[in-house]
N, CA, C and O atoms as CSV, one atom per row, in Angstrom:
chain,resi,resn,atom,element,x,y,z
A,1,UNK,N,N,0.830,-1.186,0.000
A,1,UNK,CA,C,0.000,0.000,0.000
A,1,UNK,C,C,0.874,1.249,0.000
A,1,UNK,O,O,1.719,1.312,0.893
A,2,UNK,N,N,0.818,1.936,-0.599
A,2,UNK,CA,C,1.082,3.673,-0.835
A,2,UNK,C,C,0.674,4.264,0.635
A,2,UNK,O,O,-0.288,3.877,1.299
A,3,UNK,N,N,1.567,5.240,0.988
A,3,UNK,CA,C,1.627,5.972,2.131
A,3,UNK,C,C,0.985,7.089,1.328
A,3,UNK,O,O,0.943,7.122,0.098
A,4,UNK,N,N,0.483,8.011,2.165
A,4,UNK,CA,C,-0.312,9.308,1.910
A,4,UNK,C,C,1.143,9.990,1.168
A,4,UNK,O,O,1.190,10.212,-0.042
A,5,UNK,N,N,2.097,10.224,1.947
A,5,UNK,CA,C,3.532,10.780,1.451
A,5,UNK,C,C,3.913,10.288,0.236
A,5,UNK,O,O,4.566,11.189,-0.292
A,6,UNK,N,N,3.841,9.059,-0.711
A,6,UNK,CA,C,3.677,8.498,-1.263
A,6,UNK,C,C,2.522,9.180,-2.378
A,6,UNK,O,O,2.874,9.803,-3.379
A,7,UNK,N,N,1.806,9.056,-2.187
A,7,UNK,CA,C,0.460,9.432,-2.799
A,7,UNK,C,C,0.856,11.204,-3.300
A,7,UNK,O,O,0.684,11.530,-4.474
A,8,UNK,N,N,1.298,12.057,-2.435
A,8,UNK,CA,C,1.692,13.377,-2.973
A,8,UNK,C,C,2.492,13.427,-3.578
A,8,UNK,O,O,2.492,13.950,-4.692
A,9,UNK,N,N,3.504,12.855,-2.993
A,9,UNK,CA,C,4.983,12.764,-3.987
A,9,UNK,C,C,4.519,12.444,-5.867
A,9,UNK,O,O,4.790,13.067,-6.894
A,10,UNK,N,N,3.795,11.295,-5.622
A,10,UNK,CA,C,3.365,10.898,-6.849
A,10,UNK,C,C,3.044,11.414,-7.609
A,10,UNK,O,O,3.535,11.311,-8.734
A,11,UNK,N,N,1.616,12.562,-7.161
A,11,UNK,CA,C,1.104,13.506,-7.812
A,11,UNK,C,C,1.487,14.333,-7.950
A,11,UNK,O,O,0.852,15.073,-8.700
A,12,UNK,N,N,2.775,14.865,-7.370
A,12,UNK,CA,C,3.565,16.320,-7.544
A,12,UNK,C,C,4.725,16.191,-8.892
A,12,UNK,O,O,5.284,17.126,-9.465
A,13,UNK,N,N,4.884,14.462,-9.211
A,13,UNK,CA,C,5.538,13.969,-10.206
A,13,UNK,C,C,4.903,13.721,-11.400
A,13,UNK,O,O,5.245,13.695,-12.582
A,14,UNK,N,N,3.921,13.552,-10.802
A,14,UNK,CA,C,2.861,13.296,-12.030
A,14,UNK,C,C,2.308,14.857,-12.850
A,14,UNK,O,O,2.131,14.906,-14.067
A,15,UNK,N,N,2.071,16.185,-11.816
A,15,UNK,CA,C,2.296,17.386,-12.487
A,15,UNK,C,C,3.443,18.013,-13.066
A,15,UNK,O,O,3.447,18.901,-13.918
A,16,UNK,N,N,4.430,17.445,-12.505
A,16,UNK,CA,C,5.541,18.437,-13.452
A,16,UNK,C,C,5.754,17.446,-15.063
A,16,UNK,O,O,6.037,18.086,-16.076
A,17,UNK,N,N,5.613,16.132,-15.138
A,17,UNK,CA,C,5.842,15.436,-16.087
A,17,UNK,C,C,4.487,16.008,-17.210
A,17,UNK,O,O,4.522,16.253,-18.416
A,18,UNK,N,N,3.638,16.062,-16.463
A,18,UNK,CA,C,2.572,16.899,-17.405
A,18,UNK,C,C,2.113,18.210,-18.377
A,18,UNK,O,O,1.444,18.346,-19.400
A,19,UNK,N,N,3.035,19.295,-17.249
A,19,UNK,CA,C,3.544,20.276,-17.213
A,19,UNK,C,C,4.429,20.477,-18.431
A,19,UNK,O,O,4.036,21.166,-19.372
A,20,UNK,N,N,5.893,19.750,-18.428
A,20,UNK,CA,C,6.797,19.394,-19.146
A,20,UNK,C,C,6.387,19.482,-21.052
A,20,UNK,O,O,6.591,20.208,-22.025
A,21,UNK,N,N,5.590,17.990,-20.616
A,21,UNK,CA,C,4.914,17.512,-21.937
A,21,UNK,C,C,4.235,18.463,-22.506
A,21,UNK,O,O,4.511,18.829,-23.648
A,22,UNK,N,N,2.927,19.176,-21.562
A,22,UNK,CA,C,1.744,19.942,-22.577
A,22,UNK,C,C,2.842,21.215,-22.921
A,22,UNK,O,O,2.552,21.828,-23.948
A,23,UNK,N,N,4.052,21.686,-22.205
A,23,UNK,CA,C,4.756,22.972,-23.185
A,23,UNK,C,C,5.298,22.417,-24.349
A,23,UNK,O,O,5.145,23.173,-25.308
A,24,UNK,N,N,5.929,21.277,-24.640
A,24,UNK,CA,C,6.674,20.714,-25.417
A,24,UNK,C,C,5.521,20.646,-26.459
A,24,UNK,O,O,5.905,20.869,-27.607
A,25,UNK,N,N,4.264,20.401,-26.324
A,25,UNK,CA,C,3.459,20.015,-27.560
A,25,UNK,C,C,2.537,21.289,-27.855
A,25,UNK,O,O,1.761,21.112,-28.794
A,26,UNK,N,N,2.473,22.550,-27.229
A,26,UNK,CA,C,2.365,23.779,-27.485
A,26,UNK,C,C,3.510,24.137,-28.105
A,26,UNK,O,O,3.511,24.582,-29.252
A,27,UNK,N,N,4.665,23.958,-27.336
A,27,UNK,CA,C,5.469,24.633,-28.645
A,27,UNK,C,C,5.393,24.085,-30.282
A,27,UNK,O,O,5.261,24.868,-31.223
A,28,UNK,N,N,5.489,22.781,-30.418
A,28,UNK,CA,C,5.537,22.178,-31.555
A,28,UNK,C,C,4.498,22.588,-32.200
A,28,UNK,O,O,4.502,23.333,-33.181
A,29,UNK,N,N,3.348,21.992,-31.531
A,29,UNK,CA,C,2.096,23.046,-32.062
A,29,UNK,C,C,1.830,24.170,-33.170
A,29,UNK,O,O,1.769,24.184,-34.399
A,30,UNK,N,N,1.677,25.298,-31.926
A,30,UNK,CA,C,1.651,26.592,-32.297
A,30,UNK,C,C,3.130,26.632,-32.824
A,30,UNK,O,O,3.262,26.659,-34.048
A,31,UNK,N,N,4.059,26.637,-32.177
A,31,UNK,CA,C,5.222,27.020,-32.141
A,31,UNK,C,C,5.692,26.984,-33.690
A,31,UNK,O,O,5.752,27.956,-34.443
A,32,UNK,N,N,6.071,25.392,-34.044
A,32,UNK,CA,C,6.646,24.999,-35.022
A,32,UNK,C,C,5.659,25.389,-36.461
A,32,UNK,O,O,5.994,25.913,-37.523
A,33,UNK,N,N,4.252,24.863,-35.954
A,33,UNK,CA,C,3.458,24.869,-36.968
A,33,UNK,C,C,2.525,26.221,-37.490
A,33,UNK,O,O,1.651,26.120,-38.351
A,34,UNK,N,N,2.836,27.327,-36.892
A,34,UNK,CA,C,2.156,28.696,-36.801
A,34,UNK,C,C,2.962,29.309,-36.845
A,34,UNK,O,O,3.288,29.719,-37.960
A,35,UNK,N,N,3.720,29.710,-35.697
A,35,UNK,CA,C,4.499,31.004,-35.407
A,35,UNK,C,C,5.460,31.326,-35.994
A,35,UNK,O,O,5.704,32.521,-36.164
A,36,UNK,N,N,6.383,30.212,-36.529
A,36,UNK,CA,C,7.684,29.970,-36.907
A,36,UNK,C,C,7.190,28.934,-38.317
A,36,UNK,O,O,8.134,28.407,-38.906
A,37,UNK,N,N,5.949,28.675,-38.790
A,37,UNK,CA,C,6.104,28.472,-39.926
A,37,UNK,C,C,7.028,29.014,-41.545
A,37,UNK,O,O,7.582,28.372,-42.438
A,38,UNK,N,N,6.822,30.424,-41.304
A,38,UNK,CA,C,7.833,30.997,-42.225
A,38,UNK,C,C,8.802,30.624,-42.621
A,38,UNK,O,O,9.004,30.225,-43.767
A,39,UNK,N,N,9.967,30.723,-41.287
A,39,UNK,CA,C,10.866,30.705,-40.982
A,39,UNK,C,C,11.641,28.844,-41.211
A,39,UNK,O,O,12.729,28.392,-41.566
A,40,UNK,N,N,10.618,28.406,-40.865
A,40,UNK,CA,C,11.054,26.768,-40.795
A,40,UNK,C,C,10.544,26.458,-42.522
A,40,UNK,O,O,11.127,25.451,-42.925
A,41,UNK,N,N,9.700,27.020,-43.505
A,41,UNK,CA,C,9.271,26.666,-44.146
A,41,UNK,C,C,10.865,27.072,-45.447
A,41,UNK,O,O,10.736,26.556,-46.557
A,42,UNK,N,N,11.875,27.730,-45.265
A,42,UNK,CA,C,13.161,27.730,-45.761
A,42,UNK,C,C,13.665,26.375,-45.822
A,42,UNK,O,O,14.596,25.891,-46.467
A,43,UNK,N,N,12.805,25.854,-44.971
A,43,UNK,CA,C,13.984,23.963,-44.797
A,43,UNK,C,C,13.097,23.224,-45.497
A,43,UNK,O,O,11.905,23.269,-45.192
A,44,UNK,N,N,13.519,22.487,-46.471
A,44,UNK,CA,C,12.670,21.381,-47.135
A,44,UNK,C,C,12.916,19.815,-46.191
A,44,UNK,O,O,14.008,19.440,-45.764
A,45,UNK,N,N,11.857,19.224,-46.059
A,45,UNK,CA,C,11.653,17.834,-46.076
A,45,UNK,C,C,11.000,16.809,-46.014
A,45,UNK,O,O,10.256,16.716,-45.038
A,46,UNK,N,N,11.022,15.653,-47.022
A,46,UNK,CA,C,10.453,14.722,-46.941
A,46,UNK,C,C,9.795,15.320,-48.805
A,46,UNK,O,O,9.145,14.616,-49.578
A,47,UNK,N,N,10.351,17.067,-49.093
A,47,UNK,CA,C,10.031,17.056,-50.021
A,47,UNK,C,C,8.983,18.090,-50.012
A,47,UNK,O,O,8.335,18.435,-51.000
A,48,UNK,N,N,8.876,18.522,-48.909
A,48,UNK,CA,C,7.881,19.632,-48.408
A,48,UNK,C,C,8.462,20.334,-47.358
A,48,UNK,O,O,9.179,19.969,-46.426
A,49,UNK,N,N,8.036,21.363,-47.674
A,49,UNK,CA,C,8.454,22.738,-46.373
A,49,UNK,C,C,8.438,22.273,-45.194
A,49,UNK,O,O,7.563,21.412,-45.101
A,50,UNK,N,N,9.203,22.499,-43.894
A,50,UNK,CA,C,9.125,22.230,-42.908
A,50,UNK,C,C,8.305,22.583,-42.018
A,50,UNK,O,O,7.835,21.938,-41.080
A,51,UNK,N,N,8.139,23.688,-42.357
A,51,UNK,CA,C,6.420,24.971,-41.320
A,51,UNK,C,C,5.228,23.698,-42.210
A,51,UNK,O,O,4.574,22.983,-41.450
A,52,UNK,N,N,5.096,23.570,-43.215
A,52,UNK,CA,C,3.963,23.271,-43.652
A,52,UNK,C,C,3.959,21.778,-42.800
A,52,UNK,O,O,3.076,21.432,-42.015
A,53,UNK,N,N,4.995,21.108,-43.110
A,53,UNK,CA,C,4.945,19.579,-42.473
A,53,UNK,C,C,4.600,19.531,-41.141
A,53,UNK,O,O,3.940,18.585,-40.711
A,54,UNK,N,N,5.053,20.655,-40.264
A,54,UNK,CA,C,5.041,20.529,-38.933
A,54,UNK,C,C,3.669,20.531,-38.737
A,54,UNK,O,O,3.241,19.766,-37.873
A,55,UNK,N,N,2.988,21.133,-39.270
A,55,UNK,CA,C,1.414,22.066,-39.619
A,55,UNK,C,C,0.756,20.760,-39.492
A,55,UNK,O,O,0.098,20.422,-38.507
A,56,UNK,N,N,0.963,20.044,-40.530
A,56,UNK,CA,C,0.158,18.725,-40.938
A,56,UNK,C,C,0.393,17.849,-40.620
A,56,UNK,O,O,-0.656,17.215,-40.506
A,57,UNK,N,N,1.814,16.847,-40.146
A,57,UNK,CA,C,1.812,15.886,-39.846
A,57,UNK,C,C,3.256,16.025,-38.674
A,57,UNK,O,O,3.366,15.013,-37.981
A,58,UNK,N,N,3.814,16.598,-38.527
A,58,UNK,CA,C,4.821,16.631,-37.740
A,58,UNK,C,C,4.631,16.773,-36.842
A,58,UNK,O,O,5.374,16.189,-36.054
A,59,UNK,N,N,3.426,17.709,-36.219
A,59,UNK,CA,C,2.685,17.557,-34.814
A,59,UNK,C,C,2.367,16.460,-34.655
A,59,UNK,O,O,3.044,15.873,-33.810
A,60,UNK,N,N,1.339,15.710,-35.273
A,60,UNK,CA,C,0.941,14.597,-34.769
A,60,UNK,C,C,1.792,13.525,-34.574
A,60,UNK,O,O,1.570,12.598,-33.796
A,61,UNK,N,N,2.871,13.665,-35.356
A,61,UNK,CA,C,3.850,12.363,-34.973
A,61,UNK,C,C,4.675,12.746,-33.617
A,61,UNK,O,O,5.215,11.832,-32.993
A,62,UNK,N,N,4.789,14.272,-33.098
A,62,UNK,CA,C,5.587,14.174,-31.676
A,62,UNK,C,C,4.579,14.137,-30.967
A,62,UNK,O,O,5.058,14.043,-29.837
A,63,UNK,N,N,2.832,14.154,-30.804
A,63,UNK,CA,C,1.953,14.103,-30.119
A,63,UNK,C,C,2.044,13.172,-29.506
A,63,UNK,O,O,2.265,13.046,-28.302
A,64,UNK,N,N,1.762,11.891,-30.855
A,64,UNK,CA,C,2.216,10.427,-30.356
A,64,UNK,C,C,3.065,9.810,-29.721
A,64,UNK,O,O,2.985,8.796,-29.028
A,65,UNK,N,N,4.141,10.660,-30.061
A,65,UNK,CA,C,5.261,10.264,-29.125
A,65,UNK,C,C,5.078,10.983,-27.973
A,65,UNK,O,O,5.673,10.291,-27.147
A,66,UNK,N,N,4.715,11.759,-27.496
A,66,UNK,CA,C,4.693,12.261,-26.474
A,66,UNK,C,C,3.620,11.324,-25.272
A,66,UNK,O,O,3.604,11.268,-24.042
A,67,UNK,N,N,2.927,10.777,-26.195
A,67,UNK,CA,C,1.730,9.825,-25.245
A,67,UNK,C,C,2.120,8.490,-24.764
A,67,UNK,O,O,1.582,7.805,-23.894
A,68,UNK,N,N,3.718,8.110,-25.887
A,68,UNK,CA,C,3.802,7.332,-25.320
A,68,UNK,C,C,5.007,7.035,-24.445
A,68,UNK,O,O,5.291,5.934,-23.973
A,69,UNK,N,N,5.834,8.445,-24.262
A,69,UNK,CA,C,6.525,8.191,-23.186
A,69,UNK,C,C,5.803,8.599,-21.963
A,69,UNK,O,O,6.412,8.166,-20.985
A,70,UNK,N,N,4.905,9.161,-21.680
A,70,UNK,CA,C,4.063,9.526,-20.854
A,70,UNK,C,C,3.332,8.006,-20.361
A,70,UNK,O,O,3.102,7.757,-19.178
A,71,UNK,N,N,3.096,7.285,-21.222
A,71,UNK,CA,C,2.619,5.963,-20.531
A,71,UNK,C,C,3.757,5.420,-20.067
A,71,UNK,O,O,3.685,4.891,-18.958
A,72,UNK,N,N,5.134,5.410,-20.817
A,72,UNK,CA,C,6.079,4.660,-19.537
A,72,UNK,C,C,6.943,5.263,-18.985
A,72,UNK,O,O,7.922,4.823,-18.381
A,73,UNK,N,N,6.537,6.574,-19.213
A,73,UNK,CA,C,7.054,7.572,-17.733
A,73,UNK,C,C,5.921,7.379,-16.689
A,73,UNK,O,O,6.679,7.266,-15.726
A,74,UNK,N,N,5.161,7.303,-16.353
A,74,UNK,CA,C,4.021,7.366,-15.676
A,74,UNK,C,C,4.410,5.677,-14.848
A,74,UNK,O,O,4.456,5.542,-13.625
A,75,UNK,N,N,4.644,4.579,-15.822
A,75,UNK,CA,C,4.487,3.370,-15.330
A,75,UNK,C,C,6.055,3.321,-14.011
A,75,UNK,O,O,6.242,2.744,-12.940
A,76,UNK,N,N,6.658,4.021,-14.651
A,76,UNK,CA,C,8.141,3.999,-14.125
A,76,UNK,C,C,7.851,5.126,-12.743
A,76,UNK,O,O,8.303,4.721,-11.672
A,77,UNK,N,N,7.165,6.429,-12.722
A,77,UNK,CA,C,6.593,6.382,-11.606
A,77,UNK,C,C,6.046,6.009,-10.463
A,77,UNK,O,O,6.454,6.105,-9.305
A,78,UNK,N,N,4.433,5.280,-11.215
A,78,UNK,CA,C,4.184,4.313,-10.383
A,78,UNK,C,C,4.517,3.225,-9.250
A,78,UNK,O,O,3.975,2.833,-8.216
A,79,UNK,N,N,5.774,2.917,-10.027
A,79,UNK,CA,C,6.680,1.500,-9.704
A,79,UNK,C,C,7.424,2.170,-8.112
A,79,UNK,O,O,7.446,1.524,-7.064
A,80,UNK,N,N,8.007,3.642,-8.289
A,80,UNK,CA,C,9.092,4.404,-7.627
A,80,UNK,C,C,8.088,4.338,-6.274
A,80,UNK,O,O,8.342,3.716,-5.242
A,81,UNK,N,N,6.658,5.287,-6.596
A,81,UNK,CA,C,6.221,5.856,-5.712
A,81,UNK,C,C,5.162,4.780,-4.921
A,81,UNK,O,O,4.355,5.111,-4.052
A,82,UNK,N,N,5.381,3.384,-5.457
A,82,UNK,CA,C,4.425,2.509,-4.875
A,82,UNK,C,C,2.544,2.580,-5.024
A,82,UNK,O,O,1.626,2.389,-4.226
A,83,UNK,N,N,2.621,2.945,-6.429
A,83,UNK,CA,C,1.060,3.247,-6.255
A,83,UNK,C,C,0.335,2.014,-7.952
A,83,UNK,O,O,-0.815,1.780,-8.323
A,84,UNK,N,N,1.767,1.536,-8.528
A,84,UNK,CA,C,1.169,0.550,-9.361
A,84,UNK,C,C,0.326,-0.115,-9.021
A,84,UNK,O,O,0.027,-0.334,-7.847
A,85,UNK,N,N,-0.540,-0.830,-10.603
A,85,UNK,CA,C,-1.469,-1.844,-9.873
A,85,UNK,C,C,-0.686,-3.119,-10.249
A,85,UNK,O,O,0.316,-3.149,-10.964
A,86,UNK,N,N,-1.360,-4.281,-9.596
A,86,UNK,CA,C,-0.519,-5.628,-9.347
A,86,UNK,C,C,-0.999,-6.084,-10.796
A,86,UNK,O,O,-0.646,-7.172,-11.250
């Protein structure tokens, strides 16, 4: 069983890892795919502008990745702070 101390710790790990992630996918976001489209759209790849790619598919591929280190960052938490399930 998880100690209450345990239980905060967890959740205070569990906000900054969250924290972390949702800036990282705002920046890419907006960031890569809006703001700095211009600017990134000088770089070709895959055969297409880089602002445009980020726009359309380059977000969604670090989204994904982002969900899934978040599932085994989260599991690797769990494990630390004693709150996995069996």
């Amino acid at each position: 069983m998880a100690t209450p101390e345990n239980r905060r710790a967890h959740w205070r790990a569990n906000l900054r890892l969250l924290t972390s992630l949702l800036c990282l996918w705002a920046f890419v976001s907006f960031g890569c795919g809006i703001f700095w489209a211009d600017q990134l759209d000088q770089i070709e790849f895959a055969g297409f502008k880089l602002g445009f790619w980020m726009a359309q598919q380059g977000s969604i591929y670090v989204f994904v990745g982002i969900i899934a280190y978040y599932v085994w960052r989260m599991n690797q938490l769990d494990r630390k702070y004693d709150v996995h399930e069996d």
